[in-house]
C-alpha positions in Angstrom: -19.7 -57.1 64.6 -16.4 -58.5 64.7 -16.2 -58.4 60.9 -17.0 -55.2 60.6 -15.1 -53.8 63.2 -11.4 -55.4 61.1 -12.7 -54.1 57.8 -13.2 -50.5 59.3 -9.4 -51.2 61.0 -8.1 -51.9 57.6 -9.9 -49.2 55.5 -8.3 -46.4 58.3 -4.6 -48.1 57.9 -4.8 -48.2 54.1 -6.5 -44.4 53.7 -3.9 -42.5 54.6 -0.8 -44.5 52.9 -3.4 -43.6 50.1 -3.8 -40.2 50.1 -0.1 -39.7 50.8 0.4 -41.6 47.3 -1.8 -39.3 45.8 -0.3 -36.1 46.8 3.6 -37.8 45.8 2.4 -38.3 42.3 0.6 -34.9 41.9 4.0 -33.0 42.3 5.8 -35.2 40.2 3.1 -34.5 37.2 4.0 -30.8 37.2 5.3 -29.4 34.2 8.7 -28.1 34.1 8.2 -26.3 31.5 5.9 -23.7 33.5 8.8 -22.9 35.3 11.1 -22.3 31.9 8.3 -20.2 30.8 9.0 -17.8 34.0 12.3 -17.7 33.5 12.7 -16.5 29.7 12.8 -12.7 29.3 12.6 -11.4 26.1 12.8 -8.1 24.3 10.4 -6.9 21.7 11.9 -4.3 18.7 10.5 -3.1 15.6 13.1 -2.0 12.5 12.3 0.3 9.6 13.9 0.1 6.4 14.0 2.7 3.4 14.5 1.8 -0.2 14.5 4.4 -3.3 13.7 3.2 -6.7 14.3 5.2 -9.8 11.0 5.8 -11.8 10.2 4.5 -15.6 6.6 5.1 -16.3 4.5 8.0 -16.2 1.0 7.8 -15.4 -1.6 10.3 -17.1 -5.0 11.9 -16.9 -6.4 14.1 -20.0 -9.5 14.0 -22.0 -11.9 16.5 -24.4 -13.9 19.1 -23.1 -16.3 21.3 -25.3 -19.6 23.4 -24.8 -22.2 24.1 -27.2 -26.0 25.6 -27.0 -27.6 21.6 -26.6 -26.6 18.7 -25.3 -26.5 16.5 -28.3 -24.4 19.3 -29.9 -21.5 18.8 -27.5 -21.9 15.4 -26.8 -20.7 14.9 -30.4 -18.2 17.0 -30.4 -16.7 15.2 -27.2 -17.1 11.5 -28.8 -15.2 12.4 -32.1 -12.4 14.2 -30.5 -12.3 11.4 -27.6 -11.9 9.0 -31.0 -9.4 10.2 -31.8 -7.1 10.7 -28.7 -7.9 7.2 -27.9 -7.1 5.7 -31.0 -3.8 7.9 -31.0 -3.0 6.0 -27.5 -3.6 2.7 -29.1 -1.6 3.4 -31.6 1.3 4.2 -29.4 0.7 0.8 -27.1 0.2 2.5 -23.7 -0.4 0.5 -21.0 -3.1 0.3 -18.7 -5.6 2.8 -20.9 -9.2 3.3 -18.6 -11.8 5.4 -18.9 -12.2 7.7 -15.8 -15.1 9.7 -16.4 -18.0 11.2 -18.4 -19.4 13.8 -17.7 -22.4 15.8 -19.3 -24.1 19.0 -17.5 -25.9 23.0 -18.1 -24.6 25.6 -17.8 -26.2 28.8 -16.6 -25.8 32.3 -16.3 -27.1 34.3 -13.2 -28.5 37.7 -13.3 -29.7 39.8 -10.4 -30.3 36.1 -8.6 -32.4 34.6 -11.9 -30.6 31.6 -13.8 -30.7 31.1 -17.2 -29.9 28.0 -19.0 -26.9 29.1 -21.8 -26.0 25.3 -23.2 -24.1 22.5 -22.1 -20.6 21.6 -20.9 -19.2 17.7 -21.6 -15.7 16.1 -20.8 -14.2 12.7 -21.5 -11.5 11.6 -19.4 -9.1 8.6 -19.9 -5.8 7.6 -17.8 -3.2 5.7 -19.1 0.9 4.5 -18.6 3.6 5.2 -21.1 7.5 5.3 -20.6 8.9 8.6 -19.1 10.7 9.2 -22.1 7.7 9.2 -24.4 5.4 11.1 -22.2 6.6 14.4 -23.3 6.1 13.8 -27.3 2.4 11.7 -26.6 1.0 14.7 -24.5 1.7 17.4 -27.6 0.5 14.9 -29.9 -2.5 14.2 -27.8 -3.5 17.9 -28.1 -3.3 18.0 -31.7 -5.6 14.9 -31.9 -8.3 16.4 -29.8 -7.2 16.3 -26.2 -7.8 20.0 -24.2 -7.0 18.8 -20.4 -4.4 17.5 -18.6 -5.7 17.0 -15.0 -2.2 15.0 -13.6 0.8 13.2 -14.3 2.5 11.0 -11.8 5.6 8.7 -12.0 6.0 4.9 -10.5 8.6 2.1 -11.5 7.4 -0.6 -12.5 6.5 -3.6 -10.7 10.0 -5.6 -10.7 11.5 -2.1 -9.5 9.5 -2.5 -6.9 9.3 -6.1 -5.5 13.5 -5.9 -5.9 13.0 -3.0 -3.2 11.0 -4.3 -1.5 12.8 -7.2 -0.6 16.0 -5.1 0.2 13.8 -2.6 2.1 13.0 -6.2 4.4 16.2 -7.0 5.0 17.2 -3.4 6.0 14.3 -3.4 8.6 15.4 -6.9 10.1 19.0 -5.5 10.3 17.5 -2.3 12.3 15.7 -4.1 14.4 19.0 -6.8 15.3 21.0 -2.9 16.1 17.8 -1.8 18.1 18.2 -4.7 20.1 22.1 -4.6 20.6 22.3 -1.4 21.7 20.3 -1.5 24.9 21.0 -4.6 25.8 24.9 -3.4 25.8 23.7 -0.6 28.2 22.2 -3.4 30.7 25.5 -5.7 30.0 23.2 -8.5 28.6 23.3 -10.5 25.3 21.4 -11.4 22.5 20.1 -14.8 22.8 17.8 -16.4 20.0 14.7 -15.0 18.1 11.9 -16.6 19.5 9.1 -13.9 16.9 9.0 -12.6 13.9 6.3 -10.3 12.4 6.5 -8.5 8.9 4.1 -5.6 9.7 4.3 -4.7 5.8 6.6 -4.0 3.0 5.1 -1.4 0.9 4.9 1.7 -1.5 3.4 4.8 -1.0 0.9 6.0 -3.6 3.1 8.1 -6.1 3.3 11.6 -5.6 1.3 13.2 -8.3 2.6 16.3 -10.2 -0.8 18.4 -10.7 -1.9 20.8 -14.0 -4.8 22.2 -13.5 -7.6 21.5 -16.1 -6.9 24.4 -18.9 -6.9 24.4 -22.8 -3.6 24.7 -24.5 -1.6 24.7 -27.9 1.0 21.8 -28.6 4.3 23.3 -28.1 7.2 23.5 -31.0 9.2 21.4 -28.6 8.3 18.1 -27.2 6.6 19.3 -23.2 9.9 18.4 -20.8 8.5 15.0 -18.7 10.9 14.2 -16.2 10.4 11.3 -13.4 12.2 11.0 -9.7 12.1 8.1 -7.1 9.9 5.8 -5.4 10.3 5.1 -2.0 9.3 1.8 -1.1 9.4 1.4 2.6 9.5 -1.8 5.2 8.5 -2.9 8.7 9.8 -5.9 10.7 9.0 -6.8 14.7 11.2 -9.2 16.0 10.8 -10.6 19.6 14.7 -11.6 21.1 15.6 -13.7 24.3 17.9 -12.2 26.3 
């Protein structure tokens, strides 16, 4: 009993020395850099930036269309003619030459609500990129080599053009972004600390704007056809996040 009763006297004077030990070191273990993370303020901005990039190339859509009483009847007539426009284009080195369609169907005629089958209607389209200042002469002498369509012509720079810009187009919308930033923190009398983000949301081209003929036949002129380009715009996004 007597044994017992000192070991249960020294567990109660060493338990609570113990927990006080405990509860000493737990505060000392906390993190100071919870409390930094409180105290940073940041402000988020997003820049644009606008570059314009003269045009070089001019992309093209023609082809052959013919009709005839059968389908075997035109589908000749397309394939020679197609030949030959496609040879011509090889011939003249154009880049990026594609087939974009083929397309074979009847035709009917429609009297008092009956159809009746009159013959066949074929095309052959092909699209292809040639320097601006060709374009004019290879689309008359497309048409005297068997070509009957134009369906569009659009301009683009090529691809150097176009990183250059977009690389200045970056820097524009980081520069945007830095005034964004100034200007209200001037207002609040605060200043621009570090850049603690950065996210490039995209630096890119629109889709050229396409300059549309409508699908017709046509003679070559006397004249070489007047092809003239514009600009690209190749445009640029940049978030930045700024302590304050």
């Amino acid at each position: 009993m007597k044994s017992s009763t000192l070991a249960h006297q020294w567990l109660g004077r060493s338990w609570k020395p113990f927990v006080m030990t405990l509860g000493i070191t737990s505060l000392c273990l906390m993190p100071p850099a919870i409390a930094q993370e409180k105290l940073l303020r940041t402000l988020t901005v997003s820049g644009r930036g606008t570059e314009f990039v003269p045009t070089t190339l001019t992309q093209v859509r023609l082809g052959v269309e013919a009709q005839g009483k059968t389908a075997n009847e035109v589908q000749k007539i397309v394939a020679q003619r197609s030949n030959a426009v496609v040879d011509l284009l090889k011939s003249r080195q154009v880049e990026k030459l594609e087939t974009t369609g083929i397309n074979l169907n009847p035709t009917y005629r429609y009297d008092n609500g009956n159809q009746t089958l009159t013959g066949y209607s074929a095309s052959n389209i092909v699209s292809f990129r040639v320097v601006t200042s060709k374009a004019g002469a290879l689309l008359d002498d497309a048409v005297k080599a068997g070509a009957t369509r134009v369906d569009g012509v659009s301009f683009i720079a090529t691809e150097g053009a176009i990183a250059g810009a977009q690389k200045v187009a970056l820097k524009e919308a980081t520069q945007d972004a830095q005034a964004q930033a100034d200007a209200v923190l001037d207002v609040l009398n605060l200043t621009r600390k570090d850049i603690v983000g950065i996210q490039i949301n995209g630096a890119f081209t629109p889709p050229p704007r396409p300059m549309r003929a409508d699908a017709m036949e046509f003679k070559a002129a006397a004249a070489p056809s007047p092809v003239i380009g514009g600009d690209q715009q190749v445009e640029a996004s940049v978030t930045l996040q700024i302590s304050y």
